[in-house]
N, C-alpha and C positions, 0 to 999 in steps of 0.2 A: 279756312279749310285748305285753300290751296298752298297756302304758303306750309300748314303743316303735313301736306303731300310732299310739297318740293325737299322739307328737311328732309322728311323719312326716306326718300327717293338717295337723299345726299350721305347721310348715315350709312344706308345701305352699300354704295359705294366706295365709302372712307372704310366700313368692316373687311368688305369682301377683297378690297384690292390687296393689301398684305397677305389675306390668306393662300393664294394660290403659289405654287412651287418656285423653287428658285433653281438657277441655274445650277449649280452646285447640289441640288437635288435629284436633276431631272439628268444628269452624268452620273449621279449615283445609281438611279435607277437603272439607266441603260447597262451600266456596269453588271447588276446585277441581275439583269436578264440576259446580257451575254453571258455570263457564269451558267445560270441558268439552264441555259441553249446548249452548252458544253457539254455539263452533268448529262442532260438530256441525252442526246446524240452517245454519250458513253455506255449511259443506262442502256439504249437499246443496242449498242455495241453488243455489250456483255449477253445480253436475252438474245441475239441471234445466237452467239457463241454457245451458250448454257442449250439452245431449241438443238442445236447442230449436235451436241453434245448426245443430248435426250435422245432424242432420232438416231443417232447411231448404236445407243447401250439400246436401245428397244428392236432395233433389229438386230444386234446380239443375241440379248434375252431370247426372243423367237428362232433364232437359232439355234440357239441350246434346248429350250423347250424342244423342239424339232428332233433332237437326236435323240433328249430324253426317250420320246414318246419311243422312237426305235430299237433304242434299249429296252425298255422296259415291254414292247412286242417282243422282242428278241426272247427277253428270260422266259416271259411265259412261253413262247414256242419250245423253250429247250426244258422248262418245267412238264410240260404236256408228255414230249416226249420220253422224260426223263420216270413220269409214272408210266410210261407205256411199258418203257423196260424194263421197270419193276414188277409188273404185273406180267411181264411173260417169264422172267425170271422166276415169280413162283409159282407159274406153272409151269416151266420145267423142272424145278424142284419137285413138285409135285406129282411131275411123273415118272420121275426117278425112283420114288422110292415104291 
């Protein structure tokens, strides 16, 4: 029994030792985490740039909004009084004749 521990112990050994990375593996990989790390670092380049971007047209937008709303107080002020002078107009008209 012992002896068929020690093979399987040895087996074990003789499989796993090849399996593990090789140098010319483990430089690729690095390689390819520093790529990685690059794209990265770019990626949130770009997403600061695109956030600075957004936050600047949204407080456009709310500026325009802003005047919109102005304007469009404005017509109705000059609509209001624009019937007011129409209603005095017909009665002057009205008592004109």
């Amino acid at each position: 029994m012992k002896r068929y521990v020690l093979w399987a112990i040895l087996a074990a050994f003789v499989v796993a030792g090849p399996v593990g990375c090789g140098k010319k593996e483990i430089e690729a990989l690095n390689t390819k985490v520093t790529q990685l790390e690059k794209d990265l670092a770019s990626a949130k380049e770009s997403l600061a740039e695109k956030s600075k971007e957004a936050d600047e047209m949204q407080a456009k937008a709310k500026q325009l909004q802003a005047t919109a709303d102005a304007h469009a107080a404005e017509v109705s002020k000059l609509k209001a009084e624009r019937d007011k002078l129409k209603r005095d107009l017909a009665a002057a008209k009205k008592k004109k004749r």
